[in-house]
C-alpha positions as a Markdown table, in Angstrom:
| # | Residue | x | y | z |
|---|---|---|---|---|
| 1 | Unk | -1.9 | 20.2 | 36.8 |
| 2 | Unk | -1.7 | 18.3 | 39.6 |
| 3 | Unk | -4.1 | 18.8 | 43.0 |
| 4 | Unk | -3.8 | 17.9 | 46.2 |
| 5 | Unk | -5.5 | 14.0 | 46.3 |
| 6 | Unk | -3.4 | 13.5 | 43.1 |
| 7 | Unk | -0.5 | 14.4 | 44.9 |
| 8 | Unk | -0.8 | 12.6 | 47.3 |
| 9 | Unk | -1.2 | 9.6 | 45.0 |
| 10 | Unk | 1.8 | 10.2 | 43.2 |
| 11 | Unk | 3.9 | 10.2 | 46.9 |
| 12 | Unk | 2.3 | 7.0 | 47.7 |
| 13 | Unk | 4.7 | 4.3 | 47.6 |
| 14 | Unk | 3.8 | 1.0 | 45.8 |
| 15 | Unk | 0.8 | 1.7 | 44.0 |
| 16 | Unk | 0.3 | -1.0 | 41.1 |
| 17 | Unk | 0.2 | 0.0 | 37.6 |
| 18 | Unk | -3.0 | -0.9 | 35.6 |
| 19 | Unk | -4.1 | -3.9 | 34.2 |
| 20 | Unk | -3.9 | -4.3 | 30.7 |
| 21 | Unk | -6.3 | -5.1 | 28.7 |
| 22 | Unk | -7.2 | -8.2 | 27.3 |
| 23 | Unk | -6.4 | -8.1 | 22.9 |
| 24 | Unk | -9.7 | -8.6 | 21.5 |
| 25 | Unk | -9.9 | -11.5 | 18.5 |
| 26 | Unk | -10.9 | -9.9 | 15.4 |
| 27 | Unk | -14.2 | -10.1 | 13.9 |
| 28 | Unk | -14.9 | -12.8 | 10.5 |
| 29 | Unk | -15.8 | -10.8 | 7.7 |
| 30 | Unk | -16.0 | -14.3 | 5.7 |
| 31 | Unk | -14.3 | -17.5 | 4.7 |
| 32 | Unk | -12.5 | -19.3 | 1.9 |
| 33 | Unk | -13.0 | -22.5 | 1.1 |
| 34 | Unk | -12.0 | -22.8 | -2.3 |
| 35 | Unk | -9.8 | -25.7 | -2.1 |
| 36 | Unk | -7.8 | -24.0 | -5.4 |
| 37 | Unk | -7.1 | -20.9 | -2.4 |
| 38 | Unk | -4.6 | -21.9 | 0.3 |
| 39 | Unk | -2.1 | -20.5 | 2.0 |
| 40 | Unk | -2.8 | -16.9 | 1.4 |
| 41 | Unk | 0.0 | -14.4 | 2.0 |
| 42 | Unk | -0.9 | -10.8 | 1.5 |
| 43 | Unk | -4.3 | -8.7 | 1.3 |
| 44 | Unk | -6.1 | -5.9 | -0.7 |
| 45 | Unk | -9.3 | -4.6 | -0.2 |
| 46 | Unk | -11.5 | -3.6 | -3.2 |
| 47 | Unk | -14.5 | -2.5 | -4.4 |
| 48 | Unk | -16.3 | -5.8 | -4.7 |
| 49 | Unk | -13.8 | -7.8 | -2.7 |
| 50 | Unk | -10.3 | -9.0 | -1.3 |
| 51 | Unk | -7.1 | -10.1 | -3.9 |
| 52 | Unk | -5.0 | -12.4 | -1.8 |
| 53 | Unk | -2.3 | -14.8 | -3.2 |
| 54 | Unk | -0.8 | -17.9 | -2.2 |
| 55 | Unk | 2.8 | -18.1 | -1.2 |
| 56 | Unk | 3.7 | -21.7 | -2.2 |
| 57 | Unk | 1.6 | -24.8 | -3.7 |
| 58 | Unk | 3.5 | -28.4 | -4.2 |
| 59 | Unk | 3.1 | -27.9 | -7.9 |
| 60 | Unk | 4.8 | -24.6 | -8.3 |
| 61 | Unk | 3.0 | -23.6 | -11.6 |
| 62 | Unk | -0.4 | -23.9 | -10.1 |
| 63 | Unk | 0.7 | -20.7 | -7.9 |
| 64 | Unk | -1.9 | -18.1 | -8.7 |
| 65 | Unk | -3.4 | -14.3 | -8.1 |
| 66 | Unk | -6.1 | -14.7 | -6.4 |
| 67 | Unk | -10.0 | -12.7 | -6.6 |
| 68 | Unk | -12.6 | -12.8 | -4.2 |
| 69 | Unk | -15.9 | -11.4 | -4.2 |
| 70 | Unk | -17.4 | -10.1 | -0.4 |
| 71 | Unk | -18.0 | -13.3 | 0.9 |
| 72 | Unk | -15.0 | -14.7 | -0.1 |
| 73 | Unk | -16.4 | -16.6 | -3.3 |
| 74 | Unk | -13.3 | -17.0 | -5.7 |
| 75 | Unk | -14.3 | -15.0 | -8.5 |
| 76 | Unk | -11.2 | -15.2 | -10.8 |
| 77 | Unk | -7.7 | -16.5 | -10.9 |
| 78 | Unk | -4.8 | -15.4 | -12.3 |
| 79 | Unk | -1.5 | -17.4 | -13.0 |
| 80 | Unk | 2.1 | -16.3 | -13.6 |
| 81 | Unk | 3.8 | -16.6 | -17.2 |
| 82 | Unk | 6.8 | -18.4 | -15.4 |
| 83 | Unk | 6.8 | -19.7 | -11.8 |
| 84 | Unk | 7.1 | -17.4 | -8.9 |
| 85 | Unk | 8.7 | -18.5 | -6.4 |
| 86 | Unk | 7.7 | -17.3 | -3.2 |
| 87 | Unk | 5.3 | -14.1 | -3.1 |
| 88 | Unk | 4.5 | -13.0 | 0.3 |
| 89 | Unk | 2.3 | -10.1 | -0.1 |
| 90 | Unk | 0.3 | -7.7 | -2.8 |
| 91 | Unk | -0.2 | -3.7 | -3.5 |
| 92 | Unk | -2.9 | -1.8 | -5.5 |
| 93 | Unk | -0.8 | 1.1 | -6.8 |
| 94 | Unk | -3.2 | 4.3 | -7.5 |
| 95 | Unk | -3.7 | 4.1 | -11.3 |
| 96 | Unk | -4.9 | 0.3 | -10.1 |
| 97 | Unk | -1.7 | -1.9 | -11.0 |
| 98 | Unk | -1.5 | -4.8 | -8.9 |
| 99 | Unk | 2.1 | -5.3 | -7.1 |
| 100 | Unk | 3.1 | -9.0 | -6.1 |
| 101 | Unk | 6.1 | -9.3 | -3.8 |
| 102 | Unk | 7.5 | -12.3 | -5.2 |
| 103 | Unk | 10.3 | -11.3 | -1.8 |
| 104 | Unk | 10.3 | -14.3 | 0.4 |
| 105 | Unk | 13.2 | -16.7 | 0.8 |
| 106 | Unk | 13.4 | -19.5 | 3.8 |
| 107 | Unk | 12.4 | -22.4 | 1.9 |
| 108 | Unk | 16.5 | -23.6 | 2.1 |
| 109 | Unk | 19.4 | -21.9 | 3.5 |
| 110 | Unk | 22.2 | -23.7 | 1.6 |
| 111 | Unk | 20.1 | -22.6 | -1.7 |
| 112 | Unk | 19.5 | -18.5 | -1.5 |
| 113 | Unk | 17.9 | -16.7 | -3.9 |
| 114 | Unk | 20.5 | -14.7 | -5.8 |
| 115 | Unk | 17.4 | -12.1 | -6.7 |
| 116 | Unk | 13.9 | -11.3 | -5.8 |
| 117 | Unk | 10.9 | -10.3 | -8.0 |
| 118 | Unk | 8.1 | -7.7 | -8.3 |
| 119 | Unk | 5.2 | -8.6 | -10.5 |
| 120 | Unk | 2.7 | -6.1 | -12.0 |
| 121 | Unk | -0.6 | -6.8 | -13.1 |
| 122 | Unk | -2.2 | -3.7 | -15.0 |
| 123 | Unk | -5.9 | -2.9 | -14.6 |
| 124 | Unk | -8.0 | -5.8 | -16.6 |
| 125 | Unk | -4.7 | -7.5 | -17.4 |
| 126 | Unk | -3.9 | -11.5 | -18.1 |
| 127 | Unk | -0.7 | -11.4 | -17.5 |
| 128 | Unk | 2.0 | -10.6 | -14.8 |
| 129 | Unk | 5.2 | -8.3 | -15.7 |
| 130 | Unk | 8.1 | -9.5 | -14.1 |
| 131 | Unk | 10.6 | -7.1 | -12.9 |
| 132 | Unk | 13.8 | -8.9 | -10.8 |
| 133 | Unk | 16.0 | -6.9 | -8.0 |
| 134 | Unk | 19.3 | -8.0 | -6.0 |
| 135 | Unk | 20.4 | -7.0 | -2.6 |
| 136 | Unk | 23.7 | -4.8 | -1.9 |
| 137 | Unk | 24.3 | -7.2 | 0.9 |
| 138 | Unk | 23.4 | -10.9 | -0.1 |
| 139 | Unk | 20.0 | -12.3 | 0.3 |
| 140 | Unk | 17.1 | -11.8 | 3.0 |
| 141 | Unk | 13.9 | -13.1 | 3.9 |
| 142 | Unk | 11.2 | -10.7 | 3.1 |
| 143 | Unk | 7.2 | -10.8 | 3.4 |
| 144 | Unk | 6.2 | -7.2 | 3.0 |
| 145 | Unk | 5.5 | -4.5 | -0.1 |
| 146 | Unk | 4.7 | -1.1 | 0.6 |
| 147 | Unk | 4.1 | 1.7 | -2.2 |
| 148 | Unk | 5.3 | 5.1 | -1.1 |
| 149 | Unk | 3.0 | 8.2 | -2.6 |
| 150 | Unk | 5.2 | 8.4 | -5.7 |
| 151 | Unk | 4.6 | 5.1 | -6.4 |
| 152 | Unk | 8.1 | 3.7 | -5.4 |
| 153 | Unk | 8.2 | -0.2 | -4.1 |
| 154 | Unk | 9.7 | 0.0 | -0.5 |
| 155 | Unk | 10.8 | -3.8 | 1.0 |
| 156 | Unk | 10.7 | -4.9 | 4.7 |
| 157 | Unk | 13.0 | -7.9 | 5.5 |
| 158 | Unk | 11.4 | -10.5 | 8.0 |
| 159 | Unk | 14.4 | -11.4 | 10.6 |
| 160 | Unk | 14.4 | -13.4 | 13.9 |
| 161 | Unk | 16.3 | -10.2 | 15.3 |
| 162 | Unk | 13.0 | -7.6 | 15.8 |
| 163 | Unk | 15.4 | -5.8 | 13.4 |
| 164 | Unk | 13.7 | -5.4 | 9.7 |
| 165 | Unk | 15.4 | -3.6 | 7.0 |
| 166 | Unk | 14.2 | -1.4 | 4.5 |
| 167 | Unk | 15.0 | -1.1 | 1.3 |
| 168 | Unk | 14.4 | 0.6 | -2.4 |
| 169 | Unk | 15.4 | 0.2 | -5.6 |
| 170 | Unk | 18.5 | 2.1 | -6.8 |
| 171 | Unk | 17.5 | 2.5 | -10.3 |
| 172 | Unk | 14.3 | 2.4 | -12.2 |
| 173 | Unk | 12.7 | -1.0 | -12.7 |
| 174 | Unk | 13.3 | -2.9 | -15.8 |
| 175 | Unk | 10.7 | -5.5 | -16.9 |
| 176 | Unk | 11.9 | -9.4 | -17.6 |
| 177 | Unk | 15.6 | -8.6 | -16.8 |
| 178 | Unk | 17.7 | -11.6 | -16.0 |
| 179 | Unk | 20.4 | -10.1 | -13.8 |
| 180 | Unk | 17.7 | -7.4 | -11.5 |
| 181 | Unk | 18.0 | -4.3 | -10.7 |
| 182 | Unk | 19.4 | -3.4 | -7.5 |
| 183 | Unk | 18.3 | -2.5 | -4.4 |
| 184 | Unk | 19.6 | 0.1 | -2.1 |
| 185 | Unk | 19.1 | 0.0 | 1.7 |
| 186 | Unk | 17.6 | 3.0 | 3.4 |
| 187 | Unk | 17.0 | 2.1 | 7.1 |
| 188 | Unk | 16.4 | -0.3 | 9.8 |
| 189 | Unk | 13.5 | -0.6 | 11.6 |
| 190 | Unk | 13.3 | -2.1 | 15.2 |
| 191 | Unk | 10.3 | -3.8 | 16.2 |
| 192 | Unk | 8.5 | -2.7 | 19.9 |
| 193 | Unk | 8.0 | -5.6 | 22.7 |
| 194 | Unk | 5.2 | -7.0 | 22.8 |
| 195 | Unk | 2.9 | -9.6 | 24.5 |
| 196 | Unk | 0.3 | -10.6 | 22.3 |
| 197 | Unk | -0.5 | -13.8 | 22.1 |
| 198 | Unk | 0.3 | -16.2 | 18.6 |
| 199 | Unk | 1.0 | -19.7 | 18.0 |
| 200 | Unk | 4.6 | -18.7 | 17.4 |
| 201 | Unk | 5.2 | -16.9 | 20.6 |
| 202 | Unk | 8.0 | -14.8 | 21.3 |
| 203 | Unk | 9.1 | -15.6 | 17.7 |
| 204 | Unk | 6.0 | -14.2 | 15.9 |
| 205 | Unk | 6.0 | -10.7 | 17.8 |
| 206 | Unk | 9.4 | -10.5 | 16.0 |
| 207 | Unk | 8.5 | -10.9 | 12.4 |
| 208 | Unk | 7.2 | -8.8 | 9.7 |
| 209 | Unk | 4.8 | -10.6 | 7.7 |
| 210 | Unk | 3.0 | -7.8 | 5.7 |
| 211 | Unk | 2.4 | -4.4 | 5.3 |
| 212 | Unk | -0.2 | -2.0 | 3.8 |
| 213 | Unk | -0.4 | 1.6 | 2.8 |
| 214 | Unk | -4.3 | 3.4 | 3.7 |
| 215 | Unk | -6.1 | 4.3 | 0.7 |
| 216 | Unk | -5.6 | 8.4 | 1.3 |
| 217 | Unk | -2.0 | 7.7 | 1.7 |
| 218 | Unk | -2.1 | 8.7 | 5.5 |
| 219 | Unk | -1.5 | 5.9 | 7.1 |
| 220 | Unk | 1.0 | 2.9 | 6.7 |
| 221 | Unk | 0.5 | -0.5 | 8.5 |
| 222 | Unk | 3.7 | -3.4 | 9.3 |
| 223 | Unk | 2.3 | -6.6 | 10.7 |
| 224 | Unk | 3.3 | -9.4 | 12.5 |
| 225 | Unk | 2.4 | -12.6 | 13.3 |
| 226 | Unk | 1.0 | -10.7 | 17.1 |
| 227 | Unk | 0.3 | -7.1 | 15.9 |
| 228 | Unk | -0.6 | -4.3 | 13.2 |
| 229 | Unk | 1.9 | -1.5 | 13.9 |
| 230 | Unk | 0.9 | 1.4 | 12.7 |
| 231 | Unk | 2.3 | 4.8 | 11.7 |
| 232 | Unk | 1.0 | 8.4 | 10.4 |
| 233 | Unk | 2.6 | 9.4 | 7.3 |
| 234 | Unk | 3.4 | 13.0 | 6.8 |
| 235 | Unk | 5.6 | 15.1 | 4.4 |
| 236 | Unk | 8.4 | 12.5 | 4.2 |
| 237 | Unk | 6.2 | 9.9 | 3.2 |
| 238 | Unk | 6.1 | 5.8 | 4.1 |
| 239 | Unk | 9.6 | 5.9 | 4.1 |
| 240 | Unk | 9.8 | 8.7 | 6.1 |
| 241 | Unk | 7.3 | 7.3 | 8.7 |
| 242 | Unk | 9.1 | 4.1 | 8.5 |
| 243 | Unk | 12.6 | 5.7 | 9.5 |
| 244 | Unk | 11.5 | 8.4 | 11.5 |
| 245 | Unk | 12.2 | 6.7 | 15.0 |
| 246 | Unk | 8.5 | 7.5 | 15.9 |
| 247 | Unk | 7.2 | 4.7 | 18.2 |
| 248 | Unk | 4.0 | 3.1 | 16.0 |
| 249 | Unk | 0.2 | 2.6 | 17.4 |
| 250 | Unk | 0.0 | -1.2 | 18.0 |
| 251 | Unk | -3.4 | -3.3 | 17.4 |
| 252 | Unk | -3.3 | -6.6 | 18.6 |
| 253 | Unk | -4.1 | -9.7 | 16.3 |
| 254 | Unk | -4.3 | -12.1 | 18.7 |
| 255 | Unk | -4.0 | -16.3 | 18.1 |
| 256 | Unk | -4.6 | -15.9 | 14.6 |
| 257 | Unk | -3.2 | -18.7 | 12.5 |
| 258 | Unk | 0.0 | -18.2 | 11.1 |
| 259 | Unk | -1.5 | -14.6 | 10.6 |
| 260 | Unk | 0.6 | -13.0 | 7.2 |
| 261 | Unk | -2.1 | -10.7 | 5.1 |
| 262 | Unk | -3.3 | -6.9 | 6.2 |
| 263 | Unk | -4.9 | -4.3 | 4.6 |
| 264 | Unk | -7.0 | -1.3 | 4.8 |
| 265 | Unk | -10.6 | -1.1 | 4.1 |
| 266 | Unk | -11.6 | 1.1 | 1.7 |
| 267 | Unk | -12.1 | 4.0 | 3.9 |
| 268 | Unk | -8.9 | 4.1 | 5.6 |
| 269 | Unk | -10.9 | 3.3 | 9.3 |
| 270 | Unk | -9.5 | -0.1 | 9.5 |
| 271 | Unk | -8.0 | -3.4 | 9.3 |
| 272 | Unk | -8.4 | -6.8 | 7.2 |
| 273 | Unk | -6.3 | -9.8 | 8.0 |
| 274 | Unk | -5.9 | -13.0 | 5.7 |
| 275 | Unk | -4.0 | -16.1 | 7.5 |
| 276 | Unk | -1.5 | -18.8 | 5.6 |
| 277 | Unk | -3.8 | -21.4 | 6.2 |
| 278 | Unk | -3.2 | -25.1 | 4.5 |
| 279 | Unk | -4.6 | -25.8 | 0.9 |
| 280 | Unk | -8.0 | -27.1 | 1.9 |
| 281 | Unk | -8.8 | -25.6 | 5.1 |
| 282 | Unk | -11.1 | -23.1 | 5.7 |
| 283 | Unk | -9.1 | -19.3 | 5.8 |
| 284 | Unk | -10.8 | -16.6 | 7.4 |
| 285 | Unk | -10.5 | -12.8 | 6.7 |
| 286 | Unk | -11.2 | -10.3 | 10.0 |
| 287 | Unk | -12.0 | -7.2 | 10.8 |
| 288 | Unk | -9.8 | -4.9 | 13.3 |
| 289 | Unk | -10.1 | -1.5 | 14.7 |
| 290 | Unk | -6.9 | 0.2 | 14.6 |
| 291 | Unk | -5.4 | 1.4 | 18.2 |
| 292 | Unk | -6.7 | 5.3 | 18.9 |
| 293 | Unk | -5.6 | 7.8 | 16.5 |
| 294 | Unk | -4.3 | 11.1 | 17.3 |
| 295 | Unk | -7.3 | 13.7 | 16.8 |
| 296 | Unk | -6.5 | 16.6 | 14.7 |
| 297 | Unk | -4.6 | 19.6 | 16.6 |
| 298 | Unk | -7.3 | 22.1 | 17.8 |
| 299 | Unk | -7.5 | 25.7 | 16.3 |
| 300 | Unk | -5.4 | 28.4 | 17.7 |
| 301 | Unk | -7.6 | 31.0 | 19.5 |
| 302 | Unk | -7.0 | 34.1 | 18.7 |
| 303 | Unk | -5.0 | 34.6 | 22.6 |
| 304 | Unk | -2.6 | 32.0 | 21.2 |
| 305 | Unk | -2.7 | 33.1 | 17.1 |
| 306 | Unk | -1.3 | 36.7 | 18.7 |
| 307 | Unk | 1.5 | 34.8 | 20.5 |
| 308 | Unk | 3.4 | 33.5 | 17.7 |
| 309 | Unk | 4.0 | 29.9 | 17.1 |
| 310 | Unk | 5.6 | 28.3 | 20.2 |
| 311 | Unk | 5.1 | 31.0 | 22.0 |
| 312 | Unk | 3.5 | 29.6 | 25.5 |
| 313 | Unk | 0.2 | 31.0 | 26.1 |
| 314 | Unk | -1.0 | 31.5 | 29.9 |
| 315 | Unk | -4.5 | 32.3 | 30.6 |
| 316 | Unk | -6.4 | 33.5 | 33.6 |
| 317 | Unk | -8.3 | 30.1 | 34.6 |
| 318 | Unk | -5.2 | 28.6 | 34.0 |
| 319 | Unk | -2.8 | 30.5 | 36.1 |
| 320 | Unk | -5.7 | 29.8 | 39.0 |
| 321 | Unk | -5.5 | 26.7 | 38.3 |
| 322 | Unk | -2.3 | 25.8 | 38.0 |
| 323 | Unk | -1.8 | 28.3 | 41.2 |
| 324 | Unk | -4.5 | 26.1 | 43.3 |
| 325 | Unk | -2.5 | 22.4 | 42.0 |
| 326 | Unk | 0.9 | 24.0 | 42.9 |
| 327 | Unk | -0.8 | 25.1 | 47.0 |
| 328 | Unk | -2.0 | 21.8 | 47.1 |
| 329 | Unk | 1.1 | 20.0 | 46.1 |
| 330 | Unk | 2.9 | 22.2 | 48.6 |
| 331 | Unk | 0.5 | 21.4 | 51.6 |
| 332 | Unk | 1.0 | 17.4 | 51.0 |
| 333 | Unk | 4.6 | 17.7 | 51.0 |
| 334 | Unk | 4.7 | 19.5 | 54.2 |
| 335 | Unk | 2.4 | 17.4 | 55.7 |
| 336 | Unk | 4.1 | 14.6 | 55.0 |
| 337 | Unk | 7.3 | 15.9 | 55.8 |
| 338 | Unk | 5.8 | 17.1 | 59.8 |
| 339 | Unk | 4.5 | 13.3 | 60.4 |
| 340 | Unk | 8.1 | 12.2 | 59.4 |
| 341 | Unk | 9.9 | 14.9 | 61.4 |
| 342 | Unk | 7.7 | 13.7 | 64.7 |
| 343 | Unk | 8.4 | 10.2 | 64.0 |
| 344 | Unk | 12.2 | 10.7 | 64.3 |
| 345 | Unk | 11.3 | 13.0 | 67.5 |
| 346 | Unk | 10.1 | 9.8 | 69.3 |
């Protein structure tokens, strides 16, 4: 509904659009210092803490799982049974496995990974379960994991394009296979502009660096090295958010160093960030309130219930409304159309 000053407005040639608003920094929930914890790719939120990993360590066998308590005191460590190579982010499926992402691949482009790896960790477990994949279409550069609600592993390529590609596997996984199982690509996603500010620039607003599914499964989170884009998940699931075509909610994550871990808190109401911050500097872990939510749809009244769905319901008030908007529209437009007509007359 429109009346007659916002009419006018509308007509009004020139009229600037608002100023956006500055991204605010997130707030430090606590800090690592551990000089055993650097360069921490990928984030989950616990009970009594964060699990974070590190994505590459000059002495490959000293790569490790990584367990925090609240204030970021490393509680517990956890190494592989043969090198990983280069995990770039973690899940906590629902029965409490741990998923590593052992996806990335940039170190060298002549020497390309001819497969990729997930690692599971069961509840209490020592040891990780490796479980190797291949590509259909030769090797990518990944950093993110995401679990669907069945439990299936969905990867998100990282590429310089703002193009990511999503894949599954094709068959079930098979533990401590040599040759992997393989993947099968289900979609693209294309990344939305952005502005936010990051030490990359243009670059890091184009680049997936992690991803994380909310605990009640509603919710699923992309990051980049700029921004959390988020999506609502409904009866097609992650994948079906993720392919959808819907445009996401966008948080910014402004200047945060080299900014690569996100997950929810426990509740679902938010974000945690980790950073891939060099082996014996201090990496932080903040806080973010996600972009506005849609509020749930309002109940039908009883007026509307006896329409039938998408039926178009016009009440009184509103007809009087809409009635008084459409008068005043009218009366700008003819005003403005008798000071033009008198200017030509001169």
């Amino acid at each position: 509904m429109l009346g007659p000053v916002a009419a006018f407005a509308l007509l009004l040639p020139g009229a600037p659009a608002a100023a956006r608003p500055a991204a605010e920094p997130g707030k430090v929930l606590c800090e690592v210092h551990d000089e055993r914890a650097g360069e921490l790719s990928g984030l989950v939120v616990t009970a009594t803490g964060y699990i974070s990993i590190d994505d590459s360590n000059f002495d490959p066998s000293a790569i490790r799982i990584f367990y925090f308590d609240r204030k970021c005191k490393l509680t517990r460590t956890v190494r592989y049974p043969t090198a990983a190579r280069d995990p770039e982010d973690v899940a906590l499926a629902r029965d409490g496995t741990l998923w590593v992402a052992d996806i990335g691949d940039n170190f060298d482009a002549k020497v390309r990974r001819s497969t990729i790896a997930l690692w599971t960790l069961a509840p209490g477990g020592k040891t990780p379960v490796i479980h190797r994949l291949t590509y259909p279409d030769g090797p990518h550069d990944a950093e993110a994991l995401l679990l669907d609600s069945d439990g299936t592993p969905i990867i998100v390529t990282k590429d310089l394009s703002a193009v990511s590609e999503i894949y599954v596997p094709a068959q079930p996984l098979r533990a401590n296979t040599a040759e992997g199982v393989p993947l099968t690509k289900v979609g693209s996603l294309r990344l939305p502009e952005s502005q936010t500010s990051n030490f990359l620039g243009g670059i890091g607003r184009r680049l997936v660096t992690g991803g994380a599914v909310s605990p009640d499964g509603r919710h699923v989170v992309l990051r980049t090295y700029a921004d959390a884009l988020e999506w609502d998940v409904g009866d097609g699931g992650v994948l079906g958010a993720l392919t959808s075509g819907t445009d996401p909610r966008v948080t910014p994550l402004p200047d945060e160093p080299q900014g690569e871990g996100i997950a929810y808190t426990l509740d679902g109401a938010g974000f945690v960030t980790a950073c891939d911050e060099p082996f014996g500097q201090a990496s932080a872990l903040r806080a973010y309130v996600p972009a506005a939510r849609p509020s749930p749809s309002p109940s039908v009244s009883a007026e509307g219930a006896a329409a039938g769905p998408g039926t178009a319901v016009s009440r009184p008030v509103d007809r009087v409304l809409f009635g008084a908007g459409a008068v005043g529209l009218l009366l700008v437009v003819v005003g403005l159309g008798g000071m033009l007509f008198r200017r030509l007359l001169r």
